[in-house]
N, C-alpha and C positions, 0 to 999 in steps of 0.2 A: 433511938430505940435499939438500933442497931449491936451499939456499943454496948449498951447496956446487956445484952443479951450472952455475946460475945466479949475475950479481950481482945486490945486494942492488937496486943503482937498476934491473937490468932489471922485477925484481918490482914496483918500486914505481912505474915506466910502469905495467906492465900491469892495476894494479890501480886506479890512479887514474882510471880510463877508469869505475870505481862511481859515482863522485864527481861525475861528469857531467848536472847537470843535466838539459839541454837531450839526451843522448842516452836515457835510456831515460824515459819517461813511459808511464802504466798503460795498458795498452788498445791499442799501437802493438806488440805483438810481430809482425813476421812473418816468417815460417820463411822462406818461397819469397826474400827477401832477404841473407841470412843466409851474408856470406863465408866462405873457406874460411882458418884457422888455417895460422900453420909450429906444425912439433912444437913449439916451446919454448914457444909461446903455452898449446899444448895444456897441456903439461904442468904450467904454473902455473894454468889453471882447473881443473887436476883435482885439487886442492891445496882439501881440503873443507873445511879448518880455518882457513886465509887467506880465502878467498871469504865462508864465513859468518861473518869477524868483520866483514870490510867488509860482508856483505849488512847485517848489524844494528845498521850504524853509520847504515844510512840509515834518515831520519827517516817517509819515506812509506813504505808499506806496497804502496803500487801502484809505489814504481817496485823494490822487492824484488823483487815477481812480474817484471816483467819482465825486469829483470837476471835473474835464475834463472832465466827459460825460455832466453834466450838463449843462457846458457852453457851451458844440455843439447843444445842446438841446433847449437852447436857442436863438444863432446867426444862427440855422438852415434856417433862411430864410430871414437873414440880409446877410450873407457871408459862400456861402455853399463851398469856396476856405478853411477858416479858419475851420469851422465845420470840416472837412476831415481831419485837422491836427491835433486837437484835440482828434478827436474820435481815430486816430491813434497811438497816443501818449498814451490814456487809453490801446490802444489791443495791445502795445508792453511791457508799463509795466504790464499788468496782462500776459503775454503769459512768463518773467520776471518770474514772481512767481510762476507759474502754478496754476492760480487761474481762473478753466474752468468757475463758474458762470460770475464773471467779463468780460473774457475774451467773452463768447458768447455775456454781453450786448453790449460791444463796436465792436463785428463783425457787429452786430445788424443795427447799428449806421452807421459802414462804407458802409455796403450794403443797404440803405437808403439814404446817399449822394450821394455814385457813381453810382447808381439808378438813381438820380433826374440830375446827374448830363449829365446822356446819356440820352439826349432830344429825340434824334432822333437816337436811335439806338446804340450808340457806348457806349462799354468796359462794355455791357451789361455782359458777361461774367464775369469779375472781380467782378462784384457787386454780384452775382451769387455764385461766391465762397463764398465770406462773408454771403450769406444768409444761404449755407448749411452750413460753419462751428456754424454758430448763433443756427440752429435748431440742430444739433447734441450735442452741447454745453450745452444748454436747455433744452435738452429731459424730463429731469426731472421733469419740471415747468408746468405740464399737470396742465390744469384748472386756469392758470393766465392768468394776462397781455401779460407775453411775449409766451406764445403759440399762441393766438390771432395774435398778432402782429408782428409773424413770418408767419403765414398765409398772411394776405396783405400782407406783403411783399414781399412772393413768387411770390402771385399772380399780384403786382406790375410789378413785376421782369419776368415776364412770356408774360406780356402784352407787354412789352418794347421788347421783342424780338419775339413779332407777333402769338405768341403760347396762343390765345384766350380760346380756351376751357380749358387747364389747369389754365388761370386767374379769370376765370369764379370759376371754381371749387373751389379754394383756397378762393378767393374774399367771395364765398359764406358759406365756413367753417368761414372763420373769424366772419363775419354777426352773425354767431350764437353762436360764442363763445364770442362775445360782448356782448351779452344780457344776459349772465350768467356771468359774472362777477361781483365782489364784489366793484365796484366804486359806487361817486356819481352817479344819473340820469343825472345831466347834462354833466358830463364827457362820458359817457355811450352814449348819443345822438351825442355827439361832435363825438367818436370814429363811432360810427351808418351813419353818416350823411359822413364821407370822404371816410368809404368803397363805400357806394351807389354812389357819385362821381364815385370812382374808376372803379366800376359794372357799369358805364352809358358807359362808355369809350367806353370800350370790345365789347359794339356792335354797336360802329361806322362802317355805311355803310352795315348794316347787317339787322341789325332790328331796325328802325327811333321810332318807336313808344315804344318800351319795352327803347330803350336809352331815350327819354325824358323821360318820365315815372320815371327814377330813377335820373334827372336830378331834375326835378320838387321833389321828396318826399326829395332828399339830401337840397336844395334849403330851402327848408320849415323848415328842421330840423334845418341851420341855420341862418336863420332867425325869428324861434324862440330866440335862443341863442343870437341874435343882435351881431353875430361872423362874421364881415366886411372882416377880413381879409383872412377868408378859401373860403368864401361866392364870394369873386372875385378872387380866384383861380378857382371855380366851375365856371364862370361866362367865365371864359377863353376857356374851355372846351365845355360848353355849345355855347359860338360863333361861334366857329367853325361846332358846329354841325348844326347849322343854314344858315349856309355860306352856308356848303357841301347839305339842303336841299332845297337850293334857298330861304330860308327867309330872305333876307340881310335885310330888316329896324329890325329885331328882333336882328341878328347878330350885326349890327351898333351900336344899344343902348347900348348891354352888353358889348360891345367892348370899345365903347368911356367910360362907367365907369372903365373897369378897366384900362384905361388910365391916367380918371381923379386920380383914386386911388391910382396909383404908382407915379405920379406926388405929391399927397398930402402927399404923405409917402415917399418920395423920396427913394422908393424901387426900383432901377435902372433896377437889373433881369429882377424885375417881368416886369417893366416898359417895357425895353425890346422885351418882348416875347407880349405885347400885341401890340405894333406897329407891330412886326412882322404879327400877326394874323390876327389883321382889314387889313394889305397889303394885304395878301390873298384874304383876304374878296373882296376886291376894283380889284383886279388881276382878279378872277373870273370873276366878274362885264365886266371890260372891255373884258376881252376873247367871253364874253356871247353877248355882246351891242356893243362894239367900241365907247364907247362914251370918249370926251381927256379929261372930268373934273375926270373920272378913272383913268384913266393912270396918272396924275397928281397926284392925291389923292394917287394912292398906292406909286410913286416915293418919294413924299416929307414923307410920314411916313415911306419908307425904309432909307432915309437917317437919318431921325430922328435914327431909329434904331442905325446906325452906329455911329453918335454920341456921342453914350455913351461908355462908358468904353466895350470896347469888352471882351465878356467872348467866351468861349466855340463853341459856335453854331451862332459865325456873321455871317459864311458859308451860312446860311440860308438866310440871308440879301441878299443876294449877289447870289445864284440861286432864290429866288424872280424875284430880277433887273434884271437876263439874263429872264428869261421866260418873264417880262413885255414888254423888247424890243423886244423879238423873237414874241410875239405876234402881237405886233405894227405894224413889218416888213411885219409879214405873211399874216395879216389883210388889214395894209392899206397900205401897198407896199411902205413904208419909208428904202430904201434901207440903206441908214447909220445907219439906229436901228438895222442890223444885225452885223453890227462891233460893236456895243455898247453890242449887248446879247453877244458876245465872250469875248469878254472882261470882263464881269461879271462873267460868266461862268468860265472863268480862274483863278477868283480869289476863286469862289466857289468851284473851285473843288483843289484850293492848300490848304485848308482851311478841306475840308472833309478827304482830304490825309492822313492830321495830325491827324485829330482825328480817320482814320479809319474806315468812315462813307463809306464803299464800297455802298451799297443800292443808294445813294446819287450819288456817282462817276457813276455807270452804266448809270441813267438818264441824267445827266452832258452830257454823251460822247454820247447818244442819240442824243441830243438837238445840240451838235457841229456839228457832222457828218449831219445832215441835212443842215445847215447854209452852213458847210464847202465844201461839193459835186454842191452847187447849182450854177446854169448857167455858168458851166463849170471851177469853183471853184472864182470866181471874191471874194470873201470875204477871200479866204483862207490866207491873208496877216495878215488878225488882230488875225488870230492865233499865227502867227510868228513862225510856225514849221510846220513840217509835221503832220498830225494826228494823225497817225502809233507813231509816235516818242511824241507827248504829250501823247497818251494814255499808252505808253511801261511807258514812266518816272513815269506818276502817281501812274498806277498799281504797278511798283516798288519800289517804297515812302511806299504806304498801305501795300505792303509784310512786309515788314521790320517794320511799326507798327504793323501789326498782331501778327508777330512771337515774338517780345520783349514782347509784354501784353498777348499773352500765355503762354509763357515760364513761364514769372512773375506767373501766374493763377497758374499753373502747379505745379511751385516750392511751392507755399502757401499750395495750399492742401494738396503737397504732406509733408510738414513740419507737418499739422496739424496729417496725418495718422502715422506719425514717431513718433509722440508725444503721438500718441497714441497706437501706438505699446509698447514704452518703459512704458506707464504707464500701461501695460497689461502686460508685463515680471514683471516688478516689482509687480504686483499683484498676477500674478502663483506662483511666487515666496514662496509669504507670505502664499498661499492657498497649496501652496503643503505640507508646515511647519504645516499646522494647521491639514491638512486630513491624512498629516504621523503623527501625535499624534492621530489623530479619530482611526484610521484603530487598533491602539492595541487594542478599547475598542469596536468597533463595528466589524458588519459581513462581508465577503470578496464582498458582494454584493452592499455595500458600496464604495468599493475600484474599482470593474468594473465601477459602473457609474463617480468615478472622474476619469479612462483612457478616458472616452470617451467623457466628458469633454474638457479635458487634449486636446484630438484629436482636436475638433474642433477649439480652440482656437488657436493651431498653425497652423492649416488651415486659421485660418482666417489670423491670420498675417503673415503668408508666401502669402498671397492674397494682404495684404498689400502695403510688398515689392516688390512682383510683377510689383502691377500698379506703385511703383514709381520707377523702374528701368526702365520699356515699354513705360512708357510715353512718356521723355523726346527726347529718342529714335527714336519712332513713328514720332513726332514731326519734330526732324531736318530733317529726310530723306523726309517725304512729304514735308513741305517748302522747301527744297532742290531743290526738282524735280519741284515744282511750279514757284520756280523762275528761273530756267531751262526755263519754258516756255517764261518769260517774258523777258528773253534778248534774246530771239530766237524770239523776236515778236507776241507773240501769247497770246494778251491777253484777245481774249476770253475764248478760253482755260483756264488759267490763272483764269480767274474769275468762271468757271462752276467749277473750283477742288478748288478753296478757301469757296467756300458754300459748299462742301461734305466737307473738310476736318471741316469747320467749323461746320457743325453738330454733323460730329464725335466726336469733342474734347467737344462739350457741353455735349451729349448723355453721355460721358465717364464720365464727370465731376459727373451729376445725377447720375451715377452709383455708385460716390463713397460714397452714402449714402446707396442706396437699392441695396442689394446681389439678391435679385429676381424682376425680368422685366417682363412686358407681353411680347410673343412671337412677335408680333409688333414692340414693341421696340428693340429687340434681332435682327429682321428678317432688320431694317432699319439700325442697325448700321453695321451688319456684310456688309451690300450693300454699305456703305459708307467705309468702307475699303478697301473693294475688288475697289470698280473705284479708289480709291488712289495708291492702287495695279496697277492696268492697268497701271494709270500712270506712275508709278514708272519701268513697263518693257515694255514701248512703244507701248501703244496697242498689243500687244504678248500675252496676257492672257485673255482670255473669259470667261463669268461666266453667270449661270441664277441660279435665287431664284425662287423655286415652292413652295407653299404650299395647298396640300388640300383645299378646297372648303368648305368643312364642316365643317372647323375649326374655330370657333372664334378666331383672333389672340388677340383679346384687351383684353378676359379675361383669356387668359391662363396664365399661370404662368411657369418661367423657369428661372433658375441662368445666373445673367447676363454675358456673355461672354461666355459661356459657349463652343461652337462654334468656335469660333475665333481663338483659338490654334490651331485646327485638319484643322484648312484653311489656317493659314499660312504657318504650316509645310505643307501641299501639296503643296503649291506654289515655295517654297523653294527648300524642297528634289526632288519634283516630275518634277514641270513645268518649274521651272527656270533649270535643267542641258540640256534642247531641244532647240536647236539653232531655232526650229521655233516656240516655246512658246504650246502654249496648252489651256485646258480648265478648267473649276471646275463647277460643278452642283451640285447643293444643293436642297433637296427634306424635307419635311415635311409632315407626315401623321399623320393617328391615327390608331392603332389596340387595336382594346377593351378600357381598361383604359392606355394604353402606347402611350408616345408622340415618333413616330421614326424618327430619322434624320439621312438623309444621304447625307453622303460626299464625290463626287466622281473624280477622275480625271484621266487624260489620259496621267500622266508622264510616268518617265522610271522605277516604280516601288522601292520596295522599298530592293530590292537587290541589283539594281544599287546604291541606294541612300547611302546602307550602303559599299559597296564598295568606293565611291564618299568621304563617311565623314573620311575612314580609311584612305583613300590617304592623307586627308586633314587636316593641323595642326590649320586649322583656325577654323575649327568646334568647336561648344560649347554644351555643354548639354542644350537641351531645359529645363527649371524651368516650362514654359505653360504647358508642355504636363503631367509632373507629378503632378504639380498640378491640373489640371483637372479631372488626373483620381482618385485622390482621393478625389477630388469633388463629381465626380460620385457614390463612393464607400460612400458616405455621404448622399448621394441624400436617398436611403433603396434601398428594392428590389422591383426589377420588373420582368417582366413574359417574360425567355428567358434570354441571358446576356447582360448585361450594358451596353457594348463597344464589335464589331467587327470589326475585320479590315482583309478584305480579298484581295489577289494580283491578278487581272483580266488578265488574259493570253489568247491569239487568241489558235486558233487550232493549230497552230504549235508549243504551249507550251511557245509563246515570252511575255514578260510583254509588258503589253497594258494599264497600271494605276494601280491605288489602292481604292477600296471603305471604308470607313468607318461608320459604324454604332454604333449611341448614341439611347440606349431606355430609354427614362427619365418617373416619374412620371405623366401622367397626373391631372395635379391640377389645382383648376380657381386661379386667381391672386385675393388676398386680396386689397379691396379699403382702404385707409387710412382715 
């Protein structure tokens, strides 16, 4: 079809341009360069089975990588399906060579498409991972391009999953690491003008006047530039914000251009998402007025939507059309528009299932169960099940895409810390070879600071191995127990421990960049294990989190996880051998410059416990507990000792629990 379209000598210009020596060499990708294609161009790089015979006719390996980043770089916003294969195809062969610079620009790459590609929320985590392997990968590159532009991206990345104030934060480092960069001006303004987008976002429904504000300065930047096509991306963004402020003829205008615009560029996407938007716009309208040239107006630009090549988020189409008719129904008492909102509805939320869009699925089953209970259930037919039993099935479709796309999350990162374990062995290696030749010719004082070197380093990679032994672990036993719930029915339940468990696994994710957390972050994630806990021994285990009052928890500083050992083993030894379960209290104070925490419960002690584990051949040596305490023994001194752990006995001398006490440094938390 190809050829047809095209002749054969166009193709074979456009691909001979692989063949080029002197243009692509490893190591020289850069995006912020990166011209803008005609469609035909497009159209023969998005040709996967042309490209990867010429990628693999090339001899080097580095100039593959670059050839394939380039060309996602530039179908990036013709076919973000192909962009992802591409960019993938670069971070398997540099991950291939162990070539970290390569490698970080194409993590870069994929957490930028599967970014754009969670509209609304979904597999925002995977993209997440690619951002921190990118920025670890990178570290190096302070004062570029790609520091910059691993900032937005976080903060892209941060917005997408509703975490405003860290998108803000990041949004606002990149802004200024933009203006110090060594490009043209006009590339400088380009890169200026799509964070300020981005910064407008972040305070939707927040602050109306500081969001336009950077709509309007982004807007201006370009159209200086006479840059159409970013400028109706903004334009998209900006619609909506006018919608949400009741400006519809301001919203209508931006809207119908970027309609006309994706029709003129026959950009189907983008096309797309802006019938979707102006639907909204017309949705609102009628919910607000009840006037039928609305209702009309948003039905005929939802179906236009559908029309087109379905990507990703038609689900969206499709809860649109259920809320137009639930309106309809609720408004003007069109009783057959309520079998028509179920029926949309259904198809919306088969549609959200797959992509894992839970957020989406709980308003879905809102919007039914009203439909569904009304005038003594007369519509409950166009569901065609029981409620109970559409809600059980859905819920247990999106378990089972959760758990495969964290697994997946899980396995990546934890690939990349194994990669970098072994390039850490391999490097002690080398340095132990070089420090035993020092030590003949220097002082023994020399020799103490590489043990303690030495120390730390295998601290750190036995921390490592840790999290990728606990992870996976952690993992199946909570979705285990969650989906427990959902073939028992319970899927509200069900959904309140798929948000704990889901912040847990994010929190943990962050964590495997930064070894110290504020105590905030420390004090929410230890909370979100412990309800997973509950879960997991039937409500039988009780817990409260105190922390002093006087404490700032956002600026303190404390090693992440720190905790978490000395709570699981009390669960374990302590609370789990008591047929009627128990409790655990967790305390935080200050005394002088010392952070003290304590960790209390009210098992059978830790007598029983160790008679309990000598009985038992299933016991294992806890790895958490001793690596922690020599964490602790890491942490320096403090006033008093590090770690207590005392046996609480009643008056009659019987174990009544076990306390434990961690006195850490008090330190404030370093802003990056």
């Amino acid at each position: 079809m190809l050829n047809t379209l095209y002749p054969p000598k166009f193709l074979l210009g456009i691909f001979l341009l692989l063949y080029g020596c002197g243009q692509y060499r490893g190591g020289d990708f850069e995006p912020q360069q990166v011209k803008e294609l005609s469609e035909r161009e497009l159209v023969a790089y998005a040709d996967t089975n042309k490209v990867f015979s010429r990628i693999e006719a090339l001899t080097n390996p580095r100039q593959q990588v670059d050839s394939l980043l380039y060309f996602a770089e530039w179908i990036k916003n013709y076919d973000e399906d192909i962009t992802l294969i591409y960019a993938q195809r670069a971070y398997d062969i540099s991950t291939e060579n162990n070539w970290d610079t390569q490698r970080g620009m194409s993590a870069n790459r994929l957490a930028w498409s599967k970014g754009k590609r969670a509209s609304y929320g979904e597999d925002v985590e995977d993209a997440m991972v690619d951002a921190l392997i990118s920025k670890r990968l990178l570290a190096d590159k302070s004062g570029s391009y790609w520091e910059a532009d691993n900032s937005n991206l976080l903060g892209y990345l941060f917005n997408r999953k509703g975490e405003r104030d860290s998108a803000r934060f990041y949004f606002s480092e990149a802004l200024e690491m933009v203006q110090q960069l060594a490009l043209e001006p006009m590339l400088v303004q380009k890169n200026r003008a799509m964070i300020l987008n981005n910064l407008a976002i972040t305070y939707s429904k927040v602050d109306p006047l500081l969001e336009e504000a950077y709509y309007q300065q982004s807007d201006s930047l370009f159209q200086d530039l006479g840059n159409w096509e970013n400028r109706s991306r903004l334009w998209l963004d900006w619609g909506v914000f006018y919608t949400q402020t009741g400006k519809y003829e301001k919203a209508d205008s931006l809207l119908s251009f970027c309609i006309a615009y994706g029709e003129a560029n026959r950009d189907l996407e983008f096309l797309g998402r802006a019938y979707q938007k102006k639907a909204y716009l017309y949705g609102r309208k009628f919910e607000q007025q009840q006037q039928p040239e609305d209702f009309e107006m948003t039905r005929n630009l939802l179906r236009k939507s559908l029309e087109l090549p379905q990507d990703r988020t038609f689900y969206r189409s499709y809860e649109l059309l259920g809320s137009l008719f639930q309106n309809s129904w609720y408004y003007l008492d069109i009783e057959s528009h309520a079998d028509s909102a179920i029926h949309y509805f259904k198809l919306a939320m088969e549609g959200a299932q797959s992509e894992g869009a839970i957020n989406v699925m709980q308003s879905i089953s809102r919007n039914v169960a009203v439909m569904y209970d009304y005038n003594g259930g007369i519509h409950r037919d166009a569901l065609g099940e029981d409620f109970e039993s559409f809600v059980d099935r859905n819920y247990r479709g999106v378990v089972d895409t959760l758990t495969d796309r964290a697994k997946e999350a899980f396995l990546r990162i934890n690939d990349v810390e194994q990669r970098d374990l072994t390039i850490r062995e391999n490097n002690k290696r080398r340095d132990q070879l070089n420090i035993g030749l020092a030590i003949l010719l220097i002082a023994a004082v020399l020799f103490v600071i590489f043990l303690l070197r030495l120390q730390n380093r295998r601290l750190k990679a036995e921390m490592s191995a840790l999290r990728a032994q606990i992870n996976p672990h952690f993992i199946s036993n909570s979705l285990n127990a969650i989906e427990h719930l959902v073939n028992q029915g319970e899927a509200r339940k069900a959904s309140k421990y798929l948000v704990h468990f889901s912040r847990l696994t994010r929190q943990i994710l962050n964590g495997a960049v930064d070894s110290i957390v504020s105590l905030q972050q420390e004090l929410s994630t230890l909370k979100h294990f412990l309800v997973l806990e509950q879960l997991r021994f039937s409500d039988k285990l009780s817990f409260t989190i105190e922390c002093e009052e006087t404490l700032d928890k956002e600026q303190i500083a404390i090693p992440s996880l720190i905790l978490q050992p000395y709570v699981e083993n009390a669960i374990w030894h302590g609370i789990k051998p008591k047929p009627e379960g128990g409790y655990i209290q967790v305390k935080v104070k200050r005394e002088e410059n010392v952070l003290v925490c304590i960790i209390e419960d009210n098992g059978v002690g830790r007598e029983a416990a160790r008679i309990r584990k000598a009985n038992s051949r299933l016991e294992q040596k806890s790895m958490g507990m001793d690596i922690t305490q020599q964490r602790l023994r890491a942490l320096g001194r403090v006033k008093g000792p590090a770690l207590q752990i005392e046996d609480l006995k009643n008056t009659e001398g019987q174990a009544i629990g076990t306390r434990v006490v961690l006195r850490l440094p008090l330190k404030p938390i370093i802003q990056k």
